[in-house]
N, CA, C and O atoms as CSV, one atom per row, in Angstrom:
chain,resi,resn,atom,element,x,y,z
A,1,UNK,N,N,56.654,61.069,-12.257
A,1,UNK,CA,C,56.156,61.203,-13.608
A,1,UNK,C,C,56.400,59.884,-14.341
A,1,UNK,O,O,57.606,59.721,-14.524
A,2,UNK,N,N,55.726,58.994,-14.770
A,2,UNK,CA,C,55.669,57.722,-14.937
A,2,UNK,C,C,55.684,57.849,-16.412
A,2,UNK,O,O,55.726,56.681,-16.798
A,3,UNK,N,N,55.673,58.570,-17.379
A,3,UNK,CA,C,55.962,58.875,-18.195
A,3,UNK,C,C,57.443,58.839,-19.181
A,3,UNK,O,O,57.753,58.567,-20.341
A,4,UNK,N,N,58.197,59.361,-17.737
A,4,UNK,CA,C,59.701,59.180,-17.978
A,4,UNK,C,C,59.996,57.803,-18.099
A,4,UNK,O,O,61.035,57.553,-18.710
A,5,UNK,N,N,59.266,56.740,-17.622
A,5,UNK,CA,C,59.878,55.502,-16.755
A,5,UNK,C,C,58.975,54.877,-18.264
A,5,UNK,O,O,59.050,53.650,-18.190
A,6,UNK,N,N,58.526,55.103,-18.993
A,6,UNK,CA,C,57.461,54.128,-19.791
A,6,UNK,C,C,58.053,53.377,-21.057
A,6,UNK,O,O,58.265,53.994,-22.100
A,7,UNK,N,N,58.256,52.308,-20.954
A,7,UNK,CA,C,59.014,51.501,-22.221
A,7,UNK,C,C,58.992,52.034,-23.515
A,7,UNK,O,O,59.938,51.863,-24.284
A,8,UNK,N,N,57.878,52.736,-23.851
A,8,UNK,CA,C,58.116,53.610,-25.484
A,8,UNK,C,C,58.751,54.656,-25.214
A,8,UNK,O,O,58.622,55.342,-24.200
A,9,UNK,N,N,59.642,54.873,-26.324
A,9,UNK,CA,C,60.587,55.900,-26.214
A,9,UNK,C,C,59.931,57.331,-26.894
A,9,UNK,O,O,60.607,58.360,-26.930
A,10,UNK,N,N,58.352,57.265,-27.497
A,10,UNK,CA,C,57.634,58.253,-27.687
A,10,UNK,C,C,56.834,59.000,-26.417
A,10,UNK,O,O,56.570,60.168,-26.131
A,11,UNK,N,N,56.638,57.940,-25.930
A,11,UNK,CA,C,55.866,58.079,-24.463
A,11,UNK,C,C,57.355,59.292,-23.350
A,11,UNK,O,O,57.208,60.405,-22.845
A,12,UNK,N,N,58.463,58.469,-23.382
A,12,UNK,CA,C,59.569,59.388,-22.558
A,12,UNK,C,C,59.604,60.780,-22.854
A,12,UNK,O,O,59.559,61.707,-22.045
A,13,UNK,N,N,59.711,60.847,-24.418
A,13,UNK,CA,C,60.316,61.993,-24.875
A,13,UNK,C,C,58.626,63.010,-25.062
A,13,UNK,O,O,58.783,64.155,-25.486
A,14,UNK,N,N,57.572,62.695,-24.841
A,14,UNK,CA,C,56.397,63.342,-24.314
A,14,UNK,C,C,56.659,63.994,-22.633
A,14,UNK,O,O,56.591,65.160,-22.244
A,15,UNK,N,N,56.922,62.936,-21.997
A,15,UNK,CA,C,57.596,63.336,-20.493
A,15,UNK,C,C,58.258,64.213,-20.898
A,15,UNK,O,O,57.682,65.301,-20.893
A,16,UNK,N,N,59.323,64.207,-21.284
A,16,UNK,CA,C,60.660,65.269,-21.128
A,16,UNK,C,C,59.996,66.897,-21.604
A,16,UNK,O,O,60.357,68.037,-21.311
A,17,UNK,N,N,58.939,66.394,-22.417
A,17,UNK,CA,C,58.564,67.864,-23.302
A,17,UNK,C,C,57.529,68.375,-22.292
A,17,UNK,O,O,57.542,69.562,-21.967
A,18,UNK,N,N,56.906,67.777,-21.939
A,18,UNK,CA,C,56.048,68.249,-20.278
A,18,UNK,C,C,57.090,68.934,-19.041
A,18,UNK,O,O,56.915,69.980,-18.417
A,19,UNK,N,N,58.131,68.027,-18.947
A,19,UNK,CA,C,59.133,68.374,-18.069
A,19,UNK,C,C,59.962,69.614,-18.536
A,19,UNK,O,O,60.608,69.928,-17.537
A,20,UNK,N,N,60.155,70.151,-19.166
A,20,UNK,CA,C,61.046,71.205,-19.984
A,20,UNK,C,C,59.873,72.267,-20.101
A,20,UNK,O,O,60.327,73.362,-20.432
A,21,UNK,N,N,58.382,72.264,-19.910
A,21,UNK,CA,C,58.252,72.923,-19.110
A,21,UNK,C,C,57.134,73.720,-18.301
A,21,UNK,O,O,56.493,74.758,-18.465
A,22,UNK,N,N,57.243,72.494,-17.139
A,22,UNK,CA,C,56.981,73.190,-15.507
A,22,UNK,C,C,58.094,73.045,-14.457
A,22,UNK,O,O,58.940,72.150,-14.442
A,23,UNK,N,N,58.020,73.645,-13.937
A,23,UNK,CA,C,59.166,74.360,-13.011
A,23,UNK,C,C,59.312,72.806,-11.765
A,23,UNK,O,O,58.815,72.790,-10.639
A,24,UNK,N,N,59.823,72.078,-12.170
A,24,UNK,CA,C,60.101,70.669,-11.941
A,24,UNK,C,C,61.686,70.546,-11.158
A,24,UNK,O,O,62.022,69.364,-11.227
A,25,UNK,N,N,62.526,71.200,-10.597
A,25,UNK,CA,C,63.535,71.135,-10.363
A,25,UNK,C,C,64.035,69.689,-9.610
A,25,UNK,O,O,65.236,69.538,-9.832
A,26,UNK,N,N,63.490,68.611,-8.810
A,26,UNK,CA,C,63.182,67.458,-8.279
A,26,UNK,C,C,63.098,66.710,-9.380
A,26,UNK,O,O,62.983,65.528,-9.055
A,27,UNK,N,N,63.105,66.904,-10.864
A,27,UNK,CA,C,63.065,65.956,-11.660
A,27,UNK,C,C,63.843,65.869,-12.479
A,27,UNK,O,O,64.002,64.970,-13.305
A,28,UNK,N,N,64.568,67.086,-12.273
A,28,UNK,CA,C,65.809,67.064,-13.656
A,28,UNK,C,C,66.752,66.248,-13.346
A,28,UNK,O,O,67.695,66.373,-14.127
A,29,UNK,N,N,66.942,65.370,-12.455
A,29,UNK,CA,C,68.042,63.838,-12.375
A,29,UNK,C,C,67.556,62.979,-13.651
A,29,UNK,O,O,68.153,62.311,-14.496
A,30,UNK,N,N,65.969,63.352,-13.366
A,30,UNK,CA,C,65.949,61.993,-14.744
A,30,UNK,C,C,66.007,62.539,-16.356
A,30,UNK,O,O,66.156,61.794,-17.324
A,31,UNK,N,N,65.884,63.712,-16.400
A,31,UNK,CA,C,66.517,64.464,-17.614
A,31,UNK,C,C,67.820,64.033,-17.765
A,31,UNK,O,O,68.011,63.265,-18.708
A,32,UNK,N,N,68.592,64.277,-17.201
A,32,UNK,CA,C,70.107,63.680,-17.004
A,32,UNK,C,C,70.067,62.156,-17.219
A,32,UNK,O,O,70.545,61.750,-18.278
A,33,UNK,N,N,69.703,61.511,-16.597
A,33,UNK,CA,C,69.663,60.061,-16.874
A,33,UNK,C,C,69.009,59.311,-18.295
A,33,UNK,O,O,69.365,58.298,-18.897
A,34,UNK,N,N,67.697,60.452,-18.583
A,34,UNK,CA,C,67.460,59.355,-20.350
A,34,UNK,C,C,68.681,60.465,-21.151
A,34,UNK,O,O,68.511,60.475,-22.370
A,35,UNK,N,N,69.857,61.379,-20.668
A,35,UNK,CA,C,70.539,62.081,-22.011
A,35,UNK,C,C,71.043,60.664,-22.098
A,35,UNK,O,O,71.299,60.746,-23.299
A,36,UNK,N,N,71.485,59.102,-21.716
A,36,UNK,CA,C,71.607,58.212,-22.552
A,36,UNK,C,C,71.039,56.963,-22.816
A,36,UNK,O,O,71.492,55.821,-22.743
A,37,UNK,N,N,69.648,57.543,-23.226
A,37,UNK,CA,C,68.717,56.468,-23.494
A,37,UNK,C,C,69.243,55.984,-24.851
A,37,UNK,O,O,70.170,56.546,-25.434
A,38,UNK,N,N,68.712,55.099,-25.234
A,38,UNK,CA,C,68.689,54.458,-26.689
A,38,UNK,C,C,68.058,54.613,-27.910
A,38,UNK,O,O,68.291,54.027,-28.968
A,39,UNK,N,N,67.052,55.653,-27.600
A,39,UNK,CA,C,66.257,56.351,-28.414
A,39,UNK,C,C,67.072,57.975,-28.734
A,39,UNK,O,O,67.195,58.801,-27.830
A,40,UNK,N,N,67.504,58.190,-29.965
A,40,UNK,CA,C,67.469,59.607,-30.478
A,40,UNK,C,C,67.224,60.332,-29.882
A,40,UNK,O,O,67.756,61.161,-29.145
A,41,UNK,N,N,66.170,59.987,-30.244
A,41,UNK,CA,C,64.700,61.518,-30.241
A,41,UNK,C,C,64.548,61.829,-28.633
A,41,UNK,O,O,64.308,62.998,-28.334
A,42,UNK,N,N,64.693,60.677,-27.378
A,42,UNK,CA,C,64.629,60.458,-26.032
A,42,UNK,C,C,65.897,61.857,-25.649
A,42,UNK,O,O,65.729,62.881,-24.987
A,43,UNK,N,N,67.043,61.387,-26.325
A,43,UNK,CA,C,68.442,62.027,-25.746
A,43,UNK,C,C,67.812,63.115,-26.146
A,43,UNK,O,O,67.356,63.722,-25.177
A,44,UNK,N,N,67.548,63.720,-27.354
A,44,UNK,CA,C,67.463,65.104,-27.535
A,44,UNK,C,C,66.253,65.800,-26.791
A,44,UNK,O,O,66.254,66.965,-26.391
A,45,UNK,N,N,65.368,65.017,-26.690
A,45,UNK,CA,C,64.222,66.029,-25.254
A,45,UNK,C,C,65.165,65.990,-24.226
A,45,UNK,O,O,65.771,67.054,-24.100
A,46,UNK,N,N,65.458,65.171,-23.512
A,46,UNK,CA,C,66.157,65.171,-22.883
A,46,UNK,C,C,67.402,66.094,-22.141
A,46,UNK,O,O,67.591,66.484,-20.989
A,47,UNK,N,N,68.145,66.226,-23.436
A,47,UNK,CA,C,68.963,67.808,-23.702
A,47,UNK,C,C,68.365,68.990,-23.610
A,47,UNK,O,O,68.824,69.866,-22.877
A,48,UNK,N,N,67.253,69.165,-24.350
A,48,UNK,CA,C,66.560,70.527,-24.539
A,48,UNK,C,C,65.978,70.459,-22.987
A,48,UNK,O,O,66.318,71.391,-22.259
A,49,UNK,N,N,65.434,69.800,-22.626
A,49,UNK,CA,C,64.730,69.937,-21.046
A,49,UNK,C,C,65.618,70.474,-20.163
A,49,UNK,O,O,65.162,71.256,-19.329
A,50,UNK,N,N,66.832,70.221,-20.159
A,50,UNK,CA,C,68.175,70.214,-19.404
A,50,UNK,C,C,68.502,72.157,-19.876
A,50,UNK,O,O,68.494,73.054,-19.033
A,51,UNK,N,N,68.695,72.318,-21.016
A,51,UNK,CA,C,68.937,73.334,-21.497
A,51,UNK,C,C,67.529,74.322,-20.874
A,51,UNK,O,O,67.997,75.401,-20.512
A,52,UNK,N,N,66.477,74.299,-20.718
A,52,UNK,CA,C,65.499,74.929,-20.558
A,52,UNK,C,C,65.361,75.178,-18.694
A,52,UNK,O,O,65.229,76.167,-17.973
A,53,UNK,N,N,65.466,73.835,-18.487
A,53,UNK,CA,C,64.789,73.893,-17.180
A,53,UNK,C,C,66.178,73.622,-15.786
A,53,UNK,O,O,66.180,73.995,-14.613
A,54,UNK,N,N,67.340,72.739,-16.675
A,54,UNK,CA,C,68.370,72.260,-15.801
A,54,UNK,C,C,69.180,73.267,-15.368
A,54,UNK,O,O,69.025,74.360,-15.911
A,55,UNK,N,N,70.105,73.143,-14.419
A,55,UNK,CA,C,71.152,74.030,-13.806
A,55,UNK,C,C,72.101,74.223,-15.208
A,55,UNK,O,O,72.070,73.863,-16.385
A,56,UNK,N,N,73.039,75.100,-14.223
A,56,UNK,CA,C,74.559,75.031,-14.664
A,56,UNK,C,C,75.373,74.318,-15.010
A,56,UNK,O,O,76.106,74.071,-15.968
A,57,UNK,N,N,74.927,73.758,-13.260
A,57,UNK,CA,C,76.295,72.357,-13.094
A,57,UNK,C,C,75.838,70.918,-14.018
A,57,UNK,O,O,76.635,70.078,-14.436
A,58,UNK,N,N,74.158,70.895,-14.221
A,58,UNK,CA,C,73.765,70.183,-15.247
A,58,UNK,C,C,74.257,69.939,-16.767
A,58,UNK,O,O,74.558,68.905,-17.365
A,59,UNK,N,N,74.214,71.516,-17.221
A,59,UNK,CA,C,74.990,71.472,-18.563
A,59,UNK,C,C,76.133,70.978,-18.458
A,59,UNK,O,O,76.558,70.144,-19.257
A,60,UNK,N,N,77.057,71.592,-17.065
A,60,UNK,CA,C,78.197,71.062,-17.637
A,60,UNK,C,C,78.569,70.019,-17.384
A,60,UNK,O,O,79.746,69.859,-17.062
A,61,UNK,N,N,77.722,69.013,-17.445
A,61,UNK,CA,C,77.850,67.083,-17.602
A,61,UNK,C,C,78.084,67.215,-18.808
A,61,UNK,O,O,79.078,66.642,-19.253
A,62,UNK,N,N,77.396,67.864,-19.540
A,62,UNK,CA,C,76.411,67.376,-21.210
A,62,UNK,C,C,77.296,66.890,-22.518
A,62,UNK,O,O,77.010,66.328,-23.576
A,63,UNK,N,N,78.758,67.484,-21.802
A,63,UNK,CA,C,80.115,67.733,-22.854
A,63,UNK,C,C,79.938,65.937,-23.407
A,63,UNK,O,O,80.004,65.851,-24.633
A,64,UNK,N,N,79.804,65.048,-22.933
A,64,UNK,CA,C,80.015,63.946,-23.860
A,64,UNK,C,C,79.237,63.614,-24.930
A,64,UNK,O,O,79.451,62.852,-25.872
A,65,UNK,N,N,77.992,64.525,-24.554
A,65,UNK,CA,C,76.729,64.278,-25.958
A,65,UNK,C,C,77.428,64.925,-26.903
A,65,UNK,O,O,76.878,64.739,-27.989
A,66,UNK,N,N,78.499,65.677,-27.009
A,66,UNK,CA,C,79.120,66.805,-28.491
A,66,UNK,C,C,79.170,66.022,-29.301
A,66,UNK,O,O,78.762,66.247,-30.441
A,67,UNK,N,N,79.805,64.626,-28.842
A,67,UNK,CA,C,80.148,63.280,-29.613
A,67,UNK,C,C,78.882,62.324,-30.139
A,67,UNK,O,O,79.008,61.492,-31.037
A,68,UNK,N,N,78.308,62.447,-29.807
A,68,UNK,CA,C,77.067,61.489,-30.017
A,68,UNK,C,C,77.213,60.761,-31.768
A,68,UNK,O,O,77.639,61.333,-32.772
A,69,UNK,N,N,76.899,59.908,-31.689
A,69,UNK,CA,C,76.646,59.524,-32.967
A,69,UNK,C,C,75.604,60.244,-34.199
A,69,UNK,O,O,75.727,60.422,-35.411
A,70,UNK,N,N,74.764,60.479,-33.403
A,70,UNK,CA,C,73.542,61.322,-33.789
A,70,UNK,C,C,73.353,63.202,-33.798
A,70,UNK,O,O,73.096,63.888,-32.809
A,71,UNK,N,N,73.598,63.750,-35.378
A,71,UNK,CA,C,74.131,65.291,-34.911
A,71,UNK,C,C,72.894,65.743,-34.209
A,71,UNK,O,O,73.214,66.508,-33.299
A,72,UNK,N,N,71.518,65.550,-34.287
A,72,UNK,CA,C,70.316,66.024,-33.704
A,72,UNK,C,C,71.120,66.525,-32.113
A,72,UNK,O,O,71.448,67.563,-31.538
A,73,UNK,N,N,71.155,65.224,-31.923
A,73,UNK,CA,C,71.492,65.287,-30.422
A,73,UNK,C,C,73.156,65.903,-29.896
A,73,UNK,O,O,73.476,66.098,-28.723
A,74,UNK,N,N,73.987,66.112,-31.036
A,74,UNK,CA,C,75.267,66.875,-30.857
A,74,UNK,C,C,74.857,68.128,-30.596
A,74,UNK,O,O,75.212,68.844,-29.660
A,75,UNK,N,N,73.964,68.409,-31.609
A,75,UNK,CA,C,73.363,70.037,-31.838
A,75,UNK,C,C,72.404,70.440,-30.304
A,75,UNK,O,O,72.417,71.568,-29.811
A,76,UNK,N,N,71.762,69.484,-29.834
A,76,UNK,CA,C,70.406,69.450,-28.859
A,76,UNK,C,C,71.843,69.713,-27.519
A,76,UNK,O,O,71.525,70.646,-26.781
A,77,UNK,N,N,73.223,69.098,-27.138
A,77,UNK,CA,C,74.332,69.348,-26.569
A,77,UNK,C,C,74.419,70.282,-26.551
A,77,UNK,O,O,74.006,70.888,-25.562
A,78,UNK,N,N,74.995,70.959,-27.608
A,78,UNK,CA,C,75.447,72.440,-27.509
A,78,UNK,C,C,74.513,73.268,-27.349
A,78,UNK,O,O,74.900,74.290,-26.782
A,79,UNK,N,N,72.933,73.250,-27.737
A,79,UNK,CA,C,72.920,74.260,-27.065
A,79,UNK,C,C,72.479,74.518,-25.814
A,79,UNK,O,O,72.397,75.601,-25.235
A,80,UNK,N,N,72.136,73.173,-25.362
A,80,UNK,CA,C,71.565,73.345,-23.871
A,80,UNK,C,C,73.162,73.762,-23.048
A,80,UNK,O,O,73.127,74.241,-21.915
A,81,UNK,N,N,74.183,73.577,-23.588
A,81,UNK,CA,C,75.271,73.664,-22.951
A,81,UNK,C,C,75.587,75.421,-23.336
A,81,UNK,O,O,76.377,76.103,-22.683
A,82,UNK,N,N,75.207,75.665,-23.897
A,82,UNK,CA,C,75.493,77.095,-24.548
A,82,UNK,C,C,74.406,78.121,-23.987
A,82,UNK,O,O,74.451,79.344,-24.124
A,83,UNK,N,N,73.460,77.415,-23.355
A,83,UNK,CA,C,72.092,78.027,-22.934
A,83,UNK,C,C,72.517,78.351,-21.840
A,83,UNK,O,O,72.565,79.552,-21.576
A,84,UNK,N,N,72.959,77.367,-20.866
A,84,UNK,CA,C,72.522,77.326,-19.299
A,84,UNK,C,C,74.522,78.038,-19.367
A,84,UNK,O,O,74.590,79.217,-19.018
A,85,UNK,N,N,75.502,77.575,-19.647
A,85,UNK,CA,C,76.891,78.089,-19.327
A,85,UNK,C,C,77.769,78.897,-20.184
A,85,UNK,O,O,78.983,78.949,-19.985
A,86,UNK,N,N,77.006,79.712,-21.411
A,86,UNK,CA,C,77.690,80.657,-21.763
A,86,UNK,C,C,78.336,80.109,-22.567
A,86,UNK,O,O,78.488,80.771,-23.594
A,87,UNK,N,N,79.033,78.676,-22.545
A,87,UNK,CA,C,80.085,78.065,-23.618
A,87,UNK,C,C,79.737,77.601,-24.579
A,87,UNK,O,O,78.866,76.732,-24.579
A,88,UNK,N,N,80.547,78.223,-26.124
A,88,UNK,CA,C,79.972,77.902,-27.245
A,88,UNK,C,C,80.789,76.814,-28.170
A,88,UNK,O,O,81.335,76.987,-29.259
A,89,UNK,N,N,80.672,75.535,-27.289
A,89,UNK,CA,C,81.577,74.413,-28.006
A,89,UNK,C,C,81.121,74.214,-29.589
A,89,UNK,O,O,79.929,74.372,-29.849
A,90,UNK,N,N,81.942,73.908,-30.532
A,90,UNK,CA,C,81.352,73.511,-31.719
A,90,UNK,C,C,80.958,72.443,-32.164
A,90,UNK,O,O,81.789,71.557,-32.365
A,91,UNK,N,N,79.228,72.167,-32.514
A,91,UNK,CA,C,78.855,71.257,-32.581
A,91,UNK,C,C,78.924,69.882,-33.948
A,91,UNK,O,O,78.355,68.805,-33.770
């Protein structure tokens, strides 16, 4: 999906929202990999894709986004982490 890979960070976070959802399981590494892009808006598709479409063991990477600088994406953390593992960290 070349989409993910595309220098605008509007263009990624279009990917991620395509990716979050068709049943893509072969692609959720790179969900995981833009949660620390440089774009906002990137991390939080990113999260929600993860939350929608990612594992378990996926969410439970996600614990360092709680911190994020950005609450969008603290909030977009918890709940994909609250989605996929039951745990309701406070965001």
């Amino acid at each position: 999906m070349n989409m993910l890979r595309h220098p605008d960070s509007w263009m990624r976070t279009s990917g991620l929202w395509v990716l979050a959802q068709v049943d893509a399981p072969n692609l959720m590494y790179k969900a995981m990999e833009l949660c620390s892009d440089n774009s906002p808006h990137v991390r939080v598709h990113a999260l929600r894709a993860i939350g929608k479409k990612g594992t378990k063991e996926q969410a439970q990477q996600l614990t360092p986004w709680l911190n994020d600088s950005v609450s969008d994406v603290r909030e977009a953390a918890h709940q994909a982490i609250r989605l996929k593992t039951g745990l309701d960290y406070q965001a």
